[in-house]
C-alpha positions in Angstrom: 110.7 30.6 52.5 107.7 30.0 54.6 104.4 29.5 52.2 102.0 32.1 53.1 98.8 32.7 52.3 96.5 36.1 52.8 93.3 37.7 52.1 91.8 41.0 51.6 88.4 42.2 52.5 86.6 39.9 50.0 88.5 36.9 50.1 90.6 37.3 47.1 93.8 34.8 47.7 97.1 36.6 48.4 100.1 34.0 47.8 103.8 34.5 48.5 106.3 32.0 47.9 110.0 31.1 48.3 110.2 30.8 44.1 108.5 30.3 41.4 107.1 26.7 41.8 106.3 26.6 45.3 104.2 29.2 43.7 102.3 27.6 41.1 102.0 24.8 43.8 100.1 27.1 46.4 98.1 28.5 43.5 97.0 25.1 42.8 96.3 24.3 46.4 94.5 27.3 47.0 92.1 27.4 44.1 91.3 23.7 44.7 90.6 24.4 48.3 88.2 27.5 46.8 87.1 26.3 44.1 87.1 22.2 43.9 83.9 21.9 42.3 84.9 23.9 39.4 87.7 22.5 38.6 86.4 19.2 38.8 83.7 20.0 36.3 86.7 21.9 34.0 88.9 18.6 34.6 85.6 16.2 33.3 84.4 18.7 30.9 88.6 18.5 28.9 88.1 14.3 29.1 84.7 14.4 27.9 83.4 12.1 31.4 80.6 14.9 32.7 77.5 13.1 31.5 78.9 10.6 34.4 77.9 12.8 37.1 75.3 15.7 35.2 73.5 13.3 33.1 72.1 13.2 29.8 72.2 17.2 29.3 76.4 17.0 29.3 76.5 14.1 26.7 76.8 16.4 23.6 79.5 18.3 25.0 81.1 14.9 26.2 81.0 13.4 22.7 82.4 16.8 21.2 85.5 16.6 23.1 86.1 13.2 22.7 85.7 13.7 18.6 87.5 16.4 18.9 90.5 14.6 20.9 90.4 17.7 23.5 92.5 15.3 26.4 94.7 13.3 23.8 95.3 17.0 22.2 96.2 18.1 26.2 98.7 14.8 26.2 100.7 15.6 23.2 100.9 19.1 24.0 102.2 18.6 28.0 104.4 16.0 26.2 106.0 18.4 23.7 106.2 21.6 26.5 108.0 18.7 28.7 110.9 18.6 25.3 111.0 21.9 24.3 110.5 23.8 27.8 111.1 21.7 30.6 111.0 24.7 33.2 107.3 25.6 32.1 106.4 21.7 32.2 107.8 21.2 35.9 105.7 24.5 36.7 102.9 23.2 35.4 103.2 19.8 37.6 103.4 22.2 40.7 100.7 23.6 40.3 98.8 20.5 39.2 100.5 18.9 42.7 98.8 21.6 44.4 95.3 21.1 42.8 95.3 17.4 44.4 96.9 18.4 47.2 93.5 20.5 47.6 90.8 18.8 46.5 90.2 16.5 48.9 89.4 20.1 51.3 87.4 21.8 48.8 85.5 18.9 48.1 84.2 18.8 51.4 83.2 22.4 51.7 81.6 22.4 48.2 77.8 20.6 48.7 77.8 19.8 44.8 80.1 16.6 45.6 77.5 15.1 48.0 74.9 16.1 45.7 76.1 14.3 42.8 78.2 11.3 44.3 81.3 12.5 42.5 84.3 12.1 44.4 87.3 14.1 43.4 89.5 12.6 41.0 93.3 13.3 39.9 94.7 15.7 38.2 97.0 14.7 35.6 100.1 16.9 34.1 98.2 17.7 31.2 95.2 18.4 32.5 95.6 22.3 32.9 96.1 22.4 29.2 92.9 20.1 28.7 90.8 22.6 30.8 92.5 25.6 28.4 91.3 23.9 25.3 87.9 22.8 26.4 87.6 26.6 27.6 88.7 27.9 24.0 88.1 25.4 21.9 85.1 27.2 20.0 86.3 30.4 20.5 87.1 30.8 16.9 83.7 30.0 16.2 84.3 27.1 13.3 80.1 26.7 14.0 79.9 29.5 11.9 81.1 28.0 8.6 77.9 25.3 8.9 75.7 28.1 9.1 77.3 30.2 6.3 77.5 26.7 3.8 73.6 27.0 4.9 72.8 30.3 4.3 74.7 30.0 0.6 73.2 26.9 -0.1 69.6 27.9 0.8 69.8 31.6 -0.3 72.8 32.2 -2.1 76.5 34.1 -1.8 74.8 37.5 -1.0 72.9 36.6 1.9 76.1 35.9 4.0 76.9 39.6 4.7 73.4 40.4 5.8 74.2 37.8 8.9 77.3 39.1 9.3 77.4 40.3 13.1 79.5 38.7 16.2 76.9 35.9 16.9 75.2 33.7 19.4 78.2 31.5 19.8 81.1 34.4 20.0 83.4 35.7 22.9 84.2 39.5 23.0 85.2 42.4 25.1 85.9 45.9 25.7 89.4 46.9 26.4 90.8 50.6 26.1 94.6 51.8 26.6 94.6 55.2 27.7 98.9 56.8 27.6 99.9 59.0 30.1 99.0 62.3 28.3 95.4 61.9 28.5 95.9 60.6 32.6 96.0 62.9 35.3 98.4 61.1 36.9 100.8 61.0 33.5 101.1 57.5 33.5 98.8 54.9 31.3 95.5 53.3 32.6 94.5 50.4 31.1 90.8 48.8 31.8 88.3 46.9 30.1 85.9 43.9 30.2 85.9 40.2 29.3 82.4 39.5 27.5 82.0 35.8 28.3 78.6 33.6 29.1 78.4 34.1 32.6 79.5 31.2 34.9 78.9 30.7 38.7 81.6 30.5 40.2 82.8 32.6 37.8 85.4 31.9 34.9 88.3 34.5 36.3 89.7 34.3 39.7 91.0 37.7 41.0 94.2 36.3 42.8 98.0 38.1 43.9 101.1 36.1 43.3 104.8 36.6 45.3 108.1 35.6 44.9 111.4 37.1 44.7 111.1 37.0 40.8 107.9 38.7 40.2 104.4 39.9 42.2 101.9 39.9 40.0 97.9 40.3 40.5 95.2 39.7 37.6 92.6 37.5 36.1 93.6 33.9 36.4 91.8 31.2 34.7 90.6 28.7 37.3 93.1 25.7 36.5 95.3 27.3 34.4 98.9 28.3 36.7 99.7 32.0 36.6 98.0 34.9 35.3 97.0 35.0 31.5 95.0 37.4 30.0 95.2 40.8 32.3 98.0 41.3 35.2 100.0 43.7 36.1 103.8 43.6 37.6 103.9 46.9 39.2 105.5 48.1 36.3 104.1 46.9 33.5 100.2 46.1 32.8 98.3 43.7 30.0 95.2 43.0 28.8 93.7 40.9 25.6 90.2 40.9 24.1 89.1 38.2 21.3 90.8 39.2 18.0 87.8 37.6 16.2 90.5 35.4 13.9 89.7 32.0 12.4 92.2 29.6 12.7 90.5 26.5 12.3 89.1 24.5 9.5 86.2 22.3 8.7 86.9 19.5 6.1 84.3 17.9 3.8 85.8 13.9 4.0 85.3 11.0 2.0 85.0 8.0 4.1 84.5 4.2 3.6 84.0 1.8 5.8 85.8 -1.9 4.4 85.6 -4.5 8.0 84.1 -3.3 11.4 86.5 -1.8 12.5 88.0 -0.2 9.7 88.0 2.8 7.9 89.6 4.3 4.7 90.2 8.1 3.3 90.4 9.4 0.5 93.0 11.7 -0.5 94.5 14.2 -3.3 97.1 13.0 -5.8 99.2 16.2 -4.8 99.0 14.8 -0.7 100.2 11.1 -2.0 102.4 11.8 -5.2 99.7 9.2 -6.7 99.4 8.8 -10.6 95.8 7.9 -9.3 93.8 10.9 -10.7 90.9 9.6 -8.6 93.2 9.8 -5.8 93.9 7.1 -2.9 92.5 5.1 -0.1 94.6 5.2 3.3 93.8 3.5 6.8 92.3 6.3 9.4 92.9 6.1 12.9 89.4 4.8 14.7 88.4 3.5 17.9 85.0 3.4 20.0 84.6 5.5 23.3 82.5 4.9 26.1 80.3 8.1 27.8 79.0 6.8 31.1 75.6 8.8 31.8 74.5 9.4 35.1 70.4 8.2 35.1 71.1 6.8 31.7 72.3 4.2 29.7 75.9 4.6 28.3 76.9 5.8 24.7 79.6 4.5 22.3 81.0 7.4 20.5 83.4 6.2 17.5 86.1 8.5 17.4 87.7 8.9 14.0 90.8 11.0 12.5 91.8 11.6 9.0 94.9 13.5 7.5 93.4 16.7 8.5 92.2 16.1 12.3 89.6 14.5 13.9 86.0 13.8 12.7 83.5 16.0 15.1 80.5 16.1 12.9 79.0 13.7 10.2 78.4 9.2 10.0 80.1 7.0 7.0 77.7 4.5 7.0 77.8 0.5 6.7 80.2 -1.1 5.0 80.7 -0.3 1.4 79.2 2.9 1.7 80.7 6.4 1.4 80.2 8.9 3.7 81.1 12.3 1.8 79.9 11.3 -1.2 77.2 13.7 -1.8 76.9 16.9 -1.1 74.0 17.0 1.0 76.2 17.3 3.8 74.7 17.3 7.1 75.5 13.8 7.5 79.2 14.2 5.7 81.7 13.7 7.7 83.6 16.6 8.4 87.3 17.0 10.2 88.6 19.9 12.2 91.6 20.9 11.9 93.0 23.1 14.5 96.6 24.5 15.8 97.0 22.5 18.6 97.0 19.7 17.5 99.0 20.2 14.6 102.0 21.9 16.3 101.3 20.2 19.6 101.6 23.8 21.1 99.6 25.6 23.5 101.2 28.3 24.0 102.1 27.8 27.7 105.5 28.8 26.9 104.1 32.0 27.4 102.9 32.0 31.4 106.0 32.5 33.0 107.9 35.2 30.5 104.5 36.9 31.2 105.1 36.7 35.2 108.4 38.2 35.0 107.6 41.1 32.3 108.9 44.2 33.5 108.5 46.6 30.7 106.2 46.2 27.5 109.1 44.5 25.3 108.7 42.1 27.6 105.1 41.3 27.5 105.8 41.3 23.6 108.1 38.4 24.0 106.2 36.4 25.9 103.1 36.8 23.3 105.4 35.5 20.6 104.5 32.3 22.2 100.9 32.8 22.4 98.8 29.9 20.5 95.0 30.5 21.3 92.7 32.1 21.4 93.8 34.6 18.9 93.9 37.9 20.8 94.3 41.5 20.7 96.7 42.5 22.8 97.0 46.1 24.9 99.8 46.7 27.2 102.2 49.7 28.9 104.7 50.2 31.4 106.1 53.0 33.7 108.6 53.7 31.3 106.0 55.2 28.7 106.0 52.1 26.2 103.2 50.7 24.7 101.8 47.9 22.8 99.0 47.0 20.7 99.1 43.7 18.7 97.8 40.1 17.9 98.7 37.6 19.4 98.1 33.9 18.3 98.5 31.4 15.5 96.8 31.8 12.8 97.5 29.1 9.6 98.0 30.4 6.2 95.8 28.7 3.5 92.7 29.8 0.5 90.3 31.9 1.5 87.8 29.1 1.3 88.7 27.6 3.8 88.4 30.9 6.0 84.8 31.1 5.0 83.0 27.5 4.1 83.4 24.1 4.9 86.6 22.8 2.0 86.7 19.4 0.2 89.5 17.6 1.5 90.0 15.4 -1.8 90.6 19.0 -3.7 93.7 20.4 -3.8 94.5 23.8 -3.0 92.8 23.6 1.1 96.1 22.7 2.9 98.2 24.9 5.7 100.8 26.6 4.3 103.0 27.7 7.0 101.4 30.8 9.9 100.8 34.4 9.6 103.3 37.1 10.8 101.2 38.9 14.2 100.1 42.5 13.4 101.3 45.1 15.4 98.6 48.3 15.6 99.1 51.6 13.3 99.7 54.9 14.7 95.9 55.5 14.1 95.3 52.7 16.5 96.9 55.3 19.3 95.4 57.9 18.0 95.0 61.1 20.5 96.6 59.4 23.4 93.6 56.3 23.3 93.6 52.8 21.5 90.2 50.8 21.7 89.7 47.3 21.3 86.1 46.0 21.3 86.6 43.4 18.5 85.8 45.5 15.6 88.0 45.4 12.4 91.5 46.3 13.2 95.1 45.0 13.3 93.1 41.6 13.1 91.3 42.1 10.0 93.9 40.4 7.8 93.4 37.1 9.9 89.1 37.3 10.2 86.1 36.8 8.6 83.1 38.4 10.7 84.1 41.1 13.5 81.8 43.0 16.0 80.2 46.3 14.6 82.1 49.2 15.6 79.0 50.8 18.4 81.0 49.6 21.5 84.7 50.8 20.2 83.1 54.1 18.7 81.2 54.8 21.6 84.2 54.0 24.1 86.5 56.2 22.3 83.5 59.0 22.0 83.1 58.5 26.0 86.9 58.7 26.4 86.6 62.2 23.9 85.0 64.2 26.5 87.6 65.4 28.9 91.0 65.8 27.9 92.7 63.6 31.0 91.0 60.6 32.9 91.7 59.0 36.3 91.4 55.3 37.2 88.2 55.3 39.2 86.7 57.6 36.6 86.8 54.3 33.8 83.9 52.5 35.6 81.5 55.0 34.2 83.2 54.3 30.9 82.1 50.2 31.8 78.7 51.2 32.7 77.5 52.6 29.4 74.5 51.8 28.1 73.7 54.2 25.2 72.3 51.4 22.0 73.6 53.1 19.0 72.2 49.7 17.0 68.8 51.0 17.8 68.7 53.7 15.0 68.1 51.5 11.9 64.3 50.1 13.9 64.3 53.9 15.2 64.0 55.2 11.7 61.6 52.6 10.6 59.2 53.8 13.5 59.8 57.4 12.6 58.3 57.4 9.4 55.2 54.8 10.2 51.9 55.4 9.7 47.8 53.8 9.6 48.8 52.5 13.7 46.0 53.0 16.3 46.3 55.1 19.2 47.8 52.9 21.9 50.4 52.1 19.2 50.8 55.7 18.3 51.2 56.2 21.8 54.1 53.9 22.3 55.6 55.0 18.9 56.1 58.9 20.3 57.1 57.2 23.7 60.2 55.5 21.9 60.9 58.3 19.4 61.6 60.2 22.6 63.6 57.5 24.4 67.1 58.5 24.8 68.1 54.8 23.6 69.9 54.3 26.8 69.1 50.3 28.5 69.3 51.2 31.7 67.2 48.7 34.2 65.0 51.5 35.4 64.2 52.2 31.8 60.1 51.9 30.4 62.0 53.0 27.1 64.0 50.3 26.8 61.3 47.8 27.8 59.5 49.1 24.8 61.9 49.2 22.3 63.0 45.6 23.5 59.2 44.4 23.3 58.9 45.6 19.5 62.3 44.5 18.3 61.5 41.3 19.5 58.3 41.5 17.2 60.2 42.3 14.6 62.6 39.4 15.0 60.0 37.0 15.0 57.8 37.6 12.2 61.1 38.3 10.1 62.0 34.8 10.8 58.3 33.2 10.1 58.7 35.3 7.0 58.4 32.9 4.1 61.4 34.5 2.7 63.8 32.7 5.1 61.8 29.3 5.5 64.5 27.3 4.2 67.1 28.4 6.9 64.4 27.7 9.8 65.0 23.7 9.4 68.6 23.8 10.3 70.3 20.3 9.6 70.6 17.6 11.6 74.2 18.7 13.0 75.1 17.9 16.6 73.4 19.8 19.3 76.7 21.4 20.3 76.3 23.2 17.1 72.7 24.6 17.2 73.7 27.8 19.0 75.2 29.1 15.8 72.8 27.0 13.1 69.3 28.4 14.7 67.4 31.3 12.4 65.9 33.1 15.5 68.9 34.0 16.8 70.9 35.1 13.8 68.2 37.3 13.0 68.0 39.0 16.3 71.2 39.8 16.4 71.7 40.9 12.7 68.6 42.9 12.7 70.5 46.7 12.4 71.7 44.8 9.1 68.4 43.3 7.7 66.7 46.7 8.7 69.2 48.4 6.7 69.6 46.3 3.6 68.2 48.2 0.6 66.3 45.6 -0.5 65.3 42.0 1.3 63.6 39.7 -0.6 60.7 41.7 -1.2 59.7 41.6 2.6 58.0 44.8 3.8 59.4 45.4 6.8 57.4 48.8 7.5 54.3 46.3 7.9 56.2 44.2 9.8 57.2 46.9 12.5 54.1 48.1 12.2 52.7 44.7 13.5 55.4 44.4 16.0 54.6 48.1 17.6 50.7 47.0 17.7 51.6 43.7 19.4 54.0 45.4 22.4 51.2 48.4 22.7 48.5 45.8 23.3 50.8 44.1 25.9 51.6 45.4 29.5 55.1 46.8 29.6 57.1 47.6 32.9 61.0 48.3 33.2 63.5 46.8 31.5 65.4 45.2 34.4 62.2 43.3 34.8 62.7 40.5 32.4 66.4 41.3 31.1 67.5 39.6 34.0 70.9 37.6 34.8 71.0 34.2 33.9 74.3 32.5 34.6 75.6 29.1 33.8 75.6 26.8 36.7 76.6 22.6 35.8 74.0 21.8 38.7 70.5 23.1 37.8 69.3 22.3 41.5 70.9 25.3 43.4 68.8 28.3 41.9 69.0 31.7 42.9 66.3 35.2 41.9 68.8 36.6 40.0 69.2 40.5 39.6 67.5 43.0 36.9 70.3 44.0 34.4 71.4 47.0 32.5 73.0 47.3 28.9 72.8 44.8 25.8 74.4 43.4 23.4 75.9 46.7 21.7 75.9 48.6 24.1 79.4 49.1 26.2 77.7 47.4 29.2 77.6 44.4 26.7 74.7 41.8 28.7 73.3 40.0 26.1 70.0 38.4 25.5 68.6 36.5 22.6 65.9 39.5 20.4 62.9 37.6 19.6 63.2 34.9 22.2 64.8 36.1 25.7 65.5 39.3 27.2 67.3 37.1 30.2 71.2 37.7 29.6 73.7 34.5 29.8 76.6 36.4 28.6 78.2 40.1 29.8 81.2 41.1 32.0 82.7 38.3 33.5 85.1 40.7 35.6 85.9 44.5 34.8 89.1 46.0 35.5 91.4 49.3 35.8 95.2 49.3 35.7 96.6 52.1 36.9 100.2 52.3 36.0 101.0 55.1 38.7 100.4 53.4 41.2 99.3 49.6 41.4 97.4 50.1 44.5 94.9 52.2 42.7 93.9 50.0 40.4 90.3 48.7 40.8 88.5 44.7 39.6 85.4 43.2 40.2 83.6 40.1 39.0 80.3 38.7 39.0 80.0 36.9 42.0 83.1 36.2 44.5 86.4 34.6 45.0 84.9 31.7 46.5 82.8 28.7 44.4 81.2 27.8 47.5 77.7 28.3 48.4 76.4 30.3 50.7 80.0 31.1 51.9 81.2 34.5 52.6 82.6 35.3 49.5 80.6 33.3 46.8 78.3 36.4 45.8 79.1 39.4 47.5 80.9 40.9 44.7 77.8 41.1 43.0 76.0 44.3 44.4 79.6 46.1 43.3 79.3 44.6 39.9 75.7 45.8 39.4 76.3 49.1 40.1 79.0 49.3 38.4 81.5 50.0 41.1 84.9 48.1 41.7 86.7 47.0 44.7 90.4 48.7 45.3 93.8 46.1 44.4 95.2 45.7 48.0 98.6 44.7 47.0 100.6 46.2 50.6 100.6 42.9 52.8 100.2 45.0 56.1 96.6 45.4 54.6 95.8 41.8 54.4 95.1 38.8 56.7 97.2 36.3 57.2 95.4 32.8 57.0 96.6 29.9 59.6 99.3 28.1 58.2 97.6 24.5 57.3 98.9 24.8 53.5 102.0 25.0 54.6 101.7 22.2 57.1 100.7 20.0 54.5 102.9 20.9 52.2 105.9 20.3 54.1 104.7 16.7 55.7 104.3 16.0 51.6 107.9 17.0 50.7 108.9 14.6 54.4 107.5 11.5 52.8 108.3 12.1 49.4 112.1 12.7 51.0 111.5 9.5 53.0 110.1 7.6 49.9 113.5 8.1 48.1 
C-alpha cells in the first residue's frame, strides 16, 4: 500500500500505511520532518552530550544521565526487547529508520540547527527507549528521599508529614471516566489532562495512525513509536495519570578507592555468604566520561556502579579514604537503583498490544507489560467494560527504603520480587464516575506522598451537578479554577485583628473573593500577593533555619532540596498544623496582608503568566496571562513565595467520546509543528487559553492529502537497500 500522509485544519499528521511497520516508519519520518529539533535535543538529552551544543546550563543534566547510565540502560533494554520480542524490536527500528530518514528535512526548516552549529546526528535502535527514560526518569521523584533524610535530620521524624504535598519536582494530572449512564449519548467519555512542565514544542504530539490492523489517534510522545498514554481505537479509549508510586531506591555506599583507577564496595555478609561480620570488599565497575561544553572547557564525569546501580550523587575521595563512612552524607556516595535497569525492561512490549486493543481486556493486557512511569490507568469500550488500575513495576522491599535514603552494607534493604497491580474498588466507580487526579487510591499501597484530594473532589463535585454529561460539556470541567487550598490562609484572615485600614481593606476584599483564579481576577491577585508573604517570612522563620542551607547535592536535585518552595506548596498544611514550633503565624499573615495592601495589585493574569521550557533561551516570546493554580483543576502552577509565572500545567487536554470517535475533542499548548513561526507552531494556543478544544477529524474525506515526497523517498531507500543485497 501506497504511504500516505494527511492533515487536518491544524496540521496534526494523519498516517496510513500498508502494515504495521511501514507505519512506525512514517511516524518516524514525519515527526522528524516536524519536529527535528526536538528530537535531537531528546536524542542528546538520553546520551547525556547537550552541554555540546547548549553550553554550560545542560551540564548537570548531562552528568545525571551519564551517572545514571540513562543510554547504556536504553542498550540493554533494546537488547533484551530484540530476545524476548523481536516483533516490537523490528518496530521499533522502523520507526527509528524513519526518524533519520527525516532529519536531514526537519533540520533545515528548524532555525535552532543554524543557530547552534548542531548537525543532526543518528538515531540508534535504542535510542527511542533512551528518550523514554530521560523523559521519566525522575518521575518517581527519588529527590524526595534527600529532602525527607533532611527534614528528619534537621527537625526530626514529625516534621516529614507537614511537607507532605505533591512537590516542586512531581508530574500529575486530572483524568475522569465517566460510564454510559451518566452520558447522554449512553456510551463512556473519558477526558482529562496531563500536568507536565510546559515544553515548546510541546511534549505530546496529537497524531492519527492507519493500517489494516488498527487506526488509532492520541497523545504520542515525540520519539517514542505509537501511541502511549491516551488513544482511542474507535472502540475502545485509554488514558493514564501519575500513580504517584516509588519504585526507586537511593543507597548510602561505602566506597574506597585502592589504585587510580580502582574502586572497592563494601557489602553485607547475607549478599556474599561471608563469615566476614565486617562484611567484604568487591571491585566496582568505573570509568571516566567526557561532557564536551559548548563555550566551555570540557568535564570528566567518573561514572561508578555498585551491586545496587549506578552512583548519581556523592565523591569517595583519594586513595585510602572512604567515601560512606560517615553519616554526614551530602558528600556519601549514593546508588540508584531503579527497574530498568534491573530487569532490562521498559515496558515497550506494551506499544503494539495497545494499537490493536479493541475492547478494555485488551488494553488490560497490554498494561501487564507496562514498566514506567507507574500509572493509573482509566479505560472503556463500546461494549460497556471498564477499567481502572495501576500499571507499572513496583519492587517489593522495607519500608525504609520507600521513605529515606538505606545503608547498603545493612541487611534487610534488598528487592524482593514486584508487587501484584491494583485494580480500583467499586467505590472507585461510584455513581457512574471514577476520578483520578493522583490522590490516594488503588495506588496507595505502592506510594509515599500523593496529591491532596481538592482537584479529584472538586472534579467529581463538578461532575455531581447534572445527572448526564456530553463530550464538549468536559472542557468546562478542564477549565475550573475554584482554590479549595485557600481556606486554611482564609480562616487565618477571618479572625485577624490590630491591621490598618488599607489592610483592613484588602482583608474584607478577600473574605469576599469567591476563591476562583481566574486571569481577570483582583481577588486572586490579592490572595496570591499575601500568600506569597506568608511563604516568605515562614521560611526566614528561625524555626526552619536549618533546612534553608540545603546540602551540597547536585544541581539536578535542588528543585526538591530548596525550603522556599516546599513551603509554598505545603502551606494549607503548615497553616493547619496545631502547633508549629511556636511560630505565630497570625502575626505572620498579619505582616503579609500589610505588605500586599501597601503594594499596587492588578489582575492575576498579570504576573501568573506562562512560562514554558525552551533548550534555546534566544527565541523569546510575551507569553499569555494564565488562569488556575496548583490545586485548582486548571492545575498551572507557580512557585508561592517566589514566582506567580507558571512552568508546569496542561500539556494537552482531551475528551473521548466512545459514541462516536469523531466527537471527541484535544488540544495542546502550542501546535503540531516545532517550527517557528510556522503555521502550526502556536496556533493551538488561543484554543487552549480559553479552554476550548479542536474536533478529532478521523473521516479522511476531511483531510488533505500532502504530496507524496515521503513516499518517494521511502521507496528509492527500499531500491538501494534491494540493490545493496
Amino acid at each position: 500500500m501506497t504511504v500516505e500522509i494527511y492533515r487536518d485544519p491544524w496540521g496534526i499528521p494523519h498516517l496510513r500505511a500498508g502494515d504495521a511497520r511501514e507505519l512506525a516508519h512514517t511516524q518516524g519520518r514525519t515527526t522528524a520532518a516536524d519536529r527535528a529539533w526536538q528530537l535531537e535535543v531528546e536524542r542528546h538529552r538520553s546520551q547525556g552530550t547537550s552541554a555540546a551544543f547548549l553550553g554550560a546550563e545542560a551540564v548537570a543534566w548531562d552528568r545525571f544521565a551519564r551517572q545514571a547510565r540513562l543510554d547504556d540502560t536504553a542498550r540493554r533494554c533494546f537488547r533484551a526487547l530484540e530476545r524476548t520480542d523481536p516483533e516490537t524490536a523490528d518496530w521499533v527500528v522502523a520507526y527509528v529508520d524513519g526518524v533519520n530518514e527525516g532529519l536531514a528535512e526537519g533540520a533545515r526548516r528548524a532555525p535552532e540547527f543554524a543557530e547552534t552549529g548542531l548537525a543532526p546526528g543518528r538515531w540508534e535502535p535504542w535510542t527511542p527507549l533512551g528518550v523514554w527514560l530521560a523523559t521519566h526518569i525522575l518521575f518517581a521523584g527519588f529527590p524526595a528521599k534527600l529532602w525527607r533524610e533532611e527534614v528528619v535530620r534537621r527537625l526530626g521524624a514529625d516534621a516529614v508529614g507537614l511537607f507532605a504535598t505533591d512537590g516542586p519536582g512531581t508530574s500529575g494530572s486530572n483524568g475522569w471516566l465517566v460510564t454510559g449512564e451518566r452520558t447522554v449519548t449512553g456510551q463512556p467519555v473519558i477526558a482529562g489532562d496531563p500536568h507536565r512542565f510546559i515544553e515548546d514544542p510541546g511534549v505530546y504530539q496529537q497524531i492519527h495512525l492507519s493500517c489494516p490492523e488498527f487506526d488509532v489517534v492520541g497523545l504520542a510522545v515525540p520519539g517514542i513509536p505509537g501511541i502511549a498514554h491516551f488513544g482511542h481505537t474507535g472502540t475502545v479509549a485509554w488514558a493514564i495519570t501519575n500513580a504517584m508510586a516509588d519504585y526507586q531506591d537511593l543507597y548510602r555506599e561505602r566506597l574506597r578507592r585502592v589504585g587510580p583507577q580502582d574502586v572497592e564496595r563494601l557489602e553485607t555478609v547475607e549478599a556474599l555468604e561471608a563469615l566476614d561480620p565486617d562484611g567484604e570488599w568487591r571491585p566496582v565497575a568505573r570509568h571516566v566520561e567526557t561532557i564536551a561544553v559548548a563555550g566551555g572547557e570540557p568535564i570528566e564525569v567518573e561514572v561508578i556502579e555498585t551491586a545496587r546501580g549506578p552512583i548519581v550523587i556523592g565523591s569517595i575521595g583519594s586513595i585510602g579514604s572512604i567515601g560512606g563512612a560517615e553519616d554526614a552524607a551530602a558528600t556519601a556516595p549514593l546508588s540508584l537503583r531503579y527497574p530498568p535497569r534491573v530487569t532490562e525492561d521498559l515496558g515497550f512490549s506494551a506499544l503494539l498490544p495497545l494499537l490493536r486493543a479493541r475492547r478494555v481486556a485488551d488494553v488490560d493486557r497490554a498494561f501487564d507489560q507496562w514498566v514506567e512511569p507507574v500509572n493509573v490507568v482509566q479505560a472503556a469500550d463500546t461494549e460497556g467494560g471498564v477499567l481502572h488500575r495501576v500499571a507499572g513495576r513496583v519492587p517489593v522491599r522495607g519500608q525504609d527504603n520507600r521513605t529515606r535514603i538505606v545503608a547498603a552494607w545493612e541487611p534487610g534493604h534488598e528487592w524482593q520480587g514486584w508487587h501484584e497491580m491494583p485494580y480500583g474498588t467499586a467505590g472507585d466507580l461510584a455513581d457512574g464516575v471514577a476520578v483520578m487526579a493522583n490522590q490516594r487510591g488503588p495506588a496507595t499501597p505502592l506510594g509515599v506522598e500523593f496529591a491532596p484530594v481538592h482537584r479529584a473532589a472538586r472534579i467529581r463535585q463538578l461532575l455531581d451537578r447534572q445527572p448526564a454529561w456530553s463530550a464538549p460539556e468536559m472542557a468546562d470541567i478542564h477549565m475550573d479554577t475554584h482554590l479549595a487550598s485557600a481556606a486554611p490562609l482564609m480562616d487565618h484572615l477571618a479572625v485577624l485583628d490590630g491591621l490598618t485600614l488599607e489592610a483592613t481593606a484588602l482583608r474584607d476584599r478577600l473574605l469576599r473573593w469567591d476563591r476562583r483564579m481566574t486571569a481577570d481576577s483582583t481577588g486572586a491577585a490579592a490572595y496570591s500577593a499575601v500568600r506569597g508573604g506568608v511563604v516568605r517570612r515562614l521560611v526566614a522563620h528561625p524555626a526552619f533555619a536549618a533546612l534553608a542551607d540545603p546540602p551540597a547535592y547536585p544541581e539536578i536535585f535542588r528543585p526538591w532540596l530548596a525550603l522556599l518552595p516546599r513551603v509554598g506548596f505545603a502551606l494549607e498544611n503548615l497553616l493547619k498544623a496545631e502547633e508549629l514550633y511556636g511560630i505565630d503565624r497570625a502575626a505572620l499573615v498579619r505582616e503579609a496582608v500589610e505588605e500586599a495592601a501597601a503594594q499596587p495589585l492588578g489582575t492575576w493574569g498579570d504576573t501568573h503568566r506562562l512560562a514554558p521550557w525552551r533548550a534555546l533561551t534566544t527565541t523569546s516570546y510575551y507569553e499569555p496571562g494564565l488562569s488556575g493554580d496548583h490545586d485548582c483543576v486548571l492545575c498551572t502552577s507557580a512557585v508561592p513565595g517566589l514566582t506567580d509565572l507558571s512552568a508546569r500545567g496542561p500539556a494537552a487536554r482531551y475528551v473521548w467520546d466512545l459514541a462516536d470517535r469523531e466527537n471527541s475533542l484535544w488540544v495542546v499548548p502550542f501546535g503540531a509543528s516545532g517550527v517557528p513561526g510556522s503555521a502550526h507552531h502556536r496556533d493551538q494556543l488561543p484554543l487552549w487559553l480559553k479552554g476550548d478544544l479542536a474536533p478529532v477529524i478521523t473521516d479522511w474525506k476531511q483531510l488533505t492529502q500532502e504530496v507524496q515526497e515521503v513516499q518517494e523517498a521511502h521507496e528509492t531507500q527500499e531500491v538501494e537497500e534491494n540493490h545493496d543485497h
